[in-house]
N, C-alpha and C positions, 0 to 999 in steps of 0.2 A: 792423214788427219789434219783438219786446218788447226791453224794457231789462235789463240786467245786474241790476237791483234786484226786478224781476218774475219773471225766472227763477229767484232765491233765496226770495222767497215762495212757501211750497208753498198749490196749490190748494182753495178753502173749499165746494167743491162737494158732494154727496152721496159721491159714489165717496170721498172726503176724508176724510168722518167716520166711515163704516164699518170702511176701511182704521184709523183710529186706533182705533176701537174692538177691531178685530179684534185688535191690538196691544196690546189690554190684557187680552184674556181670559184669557192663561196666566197671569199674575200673579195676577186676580180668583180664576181659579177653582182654584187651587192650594187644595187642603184644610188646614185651617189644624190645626196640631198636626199633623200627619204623623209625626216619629219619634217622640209617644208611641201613635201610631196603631201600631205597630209593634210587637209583645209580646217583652219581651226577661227582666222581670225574672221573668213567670210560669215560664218553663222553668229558669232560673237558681235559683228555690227550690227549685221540684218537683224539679229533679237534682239539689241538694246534698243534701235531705232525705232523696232514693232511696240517695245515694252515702255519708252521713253513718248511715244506719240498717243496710246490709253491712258497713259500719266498725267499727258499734259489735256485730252478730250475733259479730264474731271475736272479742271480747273476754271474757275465763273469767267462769263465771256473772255470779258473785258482785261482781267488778269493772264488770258490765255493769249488773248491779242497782243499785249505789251510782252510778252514772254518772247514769242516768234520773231516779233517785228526788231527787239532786243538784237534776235544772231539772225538777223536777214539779210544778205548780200545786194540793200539796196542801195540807193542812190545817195541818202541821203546819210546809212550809216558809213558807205567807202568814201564818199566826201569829208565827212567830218574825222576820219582819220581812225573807223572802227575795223581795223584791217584782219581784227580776229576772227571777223563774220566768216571770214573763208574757211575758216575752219569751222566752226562751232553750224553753220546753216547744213553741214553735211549731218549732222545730228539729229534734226528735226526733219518734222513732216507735219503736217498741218494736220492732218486725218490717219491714224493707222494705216497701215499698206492691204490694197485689196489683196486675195489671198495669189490672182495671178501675178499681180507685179511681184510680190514678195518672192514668189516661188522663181521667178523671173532674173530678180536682180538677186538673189543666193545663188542660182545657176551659174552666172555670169561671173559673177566675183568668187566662188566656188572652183570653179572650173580654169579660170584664170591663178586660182592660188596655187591648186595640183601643179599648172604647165609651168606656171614662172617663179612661182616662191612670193611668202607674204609680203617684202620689201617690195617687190616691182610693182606685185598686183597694187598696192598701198601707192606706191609712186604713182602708174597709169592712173587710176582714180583721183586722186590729188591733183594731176596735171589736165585733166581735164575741168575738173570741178573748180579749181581756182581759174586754168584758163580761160573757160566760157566764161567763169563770174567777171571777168576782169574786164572780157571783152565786148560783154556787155554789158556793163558798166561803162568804160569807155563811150559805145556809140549813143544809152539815153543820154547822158552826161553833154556829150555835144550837139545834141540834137537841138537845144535854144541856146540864146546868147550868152544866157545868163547862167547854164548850168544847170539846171531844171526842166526836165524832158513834162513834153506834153503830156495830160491826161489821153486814155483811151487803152493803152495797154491790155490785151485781156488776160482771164487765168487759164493755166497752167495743172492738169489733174496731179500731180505730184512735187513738181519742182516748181511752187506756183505761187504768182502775186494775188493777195487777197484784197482787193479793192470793194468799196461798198459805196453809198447811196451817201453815208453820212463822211467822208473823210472829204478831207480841204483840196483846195485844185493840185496839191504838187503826191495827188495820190499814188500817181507810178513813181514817183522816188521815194515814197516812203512805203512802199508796198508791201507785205509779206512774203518775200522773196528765200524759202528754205528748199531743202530734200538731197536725194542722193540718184536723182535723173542724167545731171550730167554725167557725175562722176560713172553711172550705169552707161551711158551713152558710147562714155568714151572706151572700158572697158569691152565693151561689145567692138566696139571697131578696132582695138587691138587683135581681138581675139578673129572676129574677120579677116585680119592684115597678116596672121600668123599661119595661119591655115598651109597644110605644109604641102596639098594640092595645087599646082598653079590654076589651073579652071577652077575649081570649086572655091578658090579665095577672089579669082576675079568675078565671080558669080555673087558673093557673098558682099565682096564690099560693095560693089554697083548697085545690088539688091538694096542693102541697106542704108546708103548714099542716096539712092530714091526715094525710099521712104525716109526718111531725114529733111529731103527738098521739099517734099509733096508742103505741108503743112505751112514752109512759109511762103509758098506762092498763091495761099489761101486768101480771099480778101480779108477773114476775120482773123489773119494773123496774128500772135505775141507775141511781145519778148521774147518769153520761154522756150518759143519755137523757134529763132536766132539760135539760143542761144544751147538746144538741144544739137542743130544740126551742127552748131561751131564744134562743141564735145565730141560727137562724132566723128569727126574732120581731124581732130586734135587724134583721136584714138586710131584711125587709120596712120596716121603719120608716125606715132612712135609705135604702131605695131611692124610699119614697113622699114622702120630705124631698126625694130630686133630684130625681125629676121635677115637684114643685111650685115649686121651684126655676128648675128649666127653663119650667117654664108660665106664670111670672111674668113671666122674659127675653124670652120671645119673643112675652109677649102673647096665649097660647093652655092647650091643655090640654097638660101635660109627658109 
């Protein structure tokens, strides 16, 4: 008859260690990061910006005009040392979002939150949308002697300068320059750069590196259209910085 001391030792058998194993696999295989697996701040932009851009449609012209032009990434407020525009122009939008670009740019930033978690997605957007602003900011800026890039510019359906008939000659640098184009721009070319297929990522960035070109080899080029493909360009680069990143962690190709 076993002892008091034998029936309190559980069994070192096979059926023993399976069973403990078995006991560990919901812990193991619990996905790690889970609630940033979970997209919460992509739709949280995308609808303030929806709900922030009908906001600002009711307000009389002229009040609406000085509003935009207030957090505009242009010339004339990074010159005078409004460096907050980089932030605050990702905010606005001149017109509510059509319903494809919205549906478009939540994809994007959506889908990017699931794979990377909201700090990176939040970083790649931010390092695009400052970048391009900077960079072109940069090239009007030096395009005359004095600082003051030539009139002609045109607009931009989203991320767009709003120039008219009655503004003064230095209208490209004081332009309406708002949206979240870059920052979609660049996020799209991460998500290109990631793509864990070698063909279907060289397919995708090439793809969308072509349509990126197409527009500023147009003659009736813009800004906007610099300064979409520079976004792009930026989002390829820190998407092939993570997945080399990744390739390095894990010992493989990222």
């Amino acid at each position: 008859m076993p002892s008091a001391a034998s029936r309190m030792t559980p069994p070192r058998g096979p059926m023993s260690r399976l069973s403990r194993a078995a006991a560990r696999v919901p812990a193991t295989a619990r996905p790690r990061g889970l609630p940033t697996a979970v997209p919460w701040a992509a739709p949280l932009y995308v609808g303030a910006v929806q709900l922030g851009a009908y906001a600002t449609a009711r307000l009389p012209g002229r009040r609406r005009t000085e509003l935009l032009r207030a957090h505009s990434t242009n010339v004339a407020n990074l010159r005078a040392g409004k460096w907050q525009t980089l932030v605050t122009s990702a905010a606005f939008v001149e017109e509510p979002l059509p319903p494809a670009y919205g549906v478009a740019l939540l994809a994007a930033l959506g889908t990017a939150e699931a794979r990377w978690g909201t700090w990176r997605t939040a970083g790649v957007f931010a390092a695009g949308h400052v970048g391009a602003s900077l960079l072109v900011y940069a090239t009007l800026r030096g395009r005359s002697p004095g600082g003051t890039p030539p009139t002609g510019a045109g607009v931009c359906a989203v991320h767009a300068p709003e120039a008219t008939g009655e503004e003064p000659p230095d209208a490209t640098a004081r332009a309406i320059d708002v949206g979240a184009s870059y920052g979609f721009n660049a996020t799209v070319g991460a998500l290109a750069a990631t793509v864990p297929h070698r063909g279907a990522r060289a397919a995708a960035t090439a793809g969308l590196l072509a349509l990126g070109t197409w527009p500023v080899l147009r003659r009736r080029r813009t800004f906007t259209d610099a300064g979409h493909l520079v976004a792009l360009a930026l989002g390829v680069a820190i998407g092939t910085g993570m997945r080399a990143a990744k390739g390095r962690r894990t010992g493989g190709e990222g």
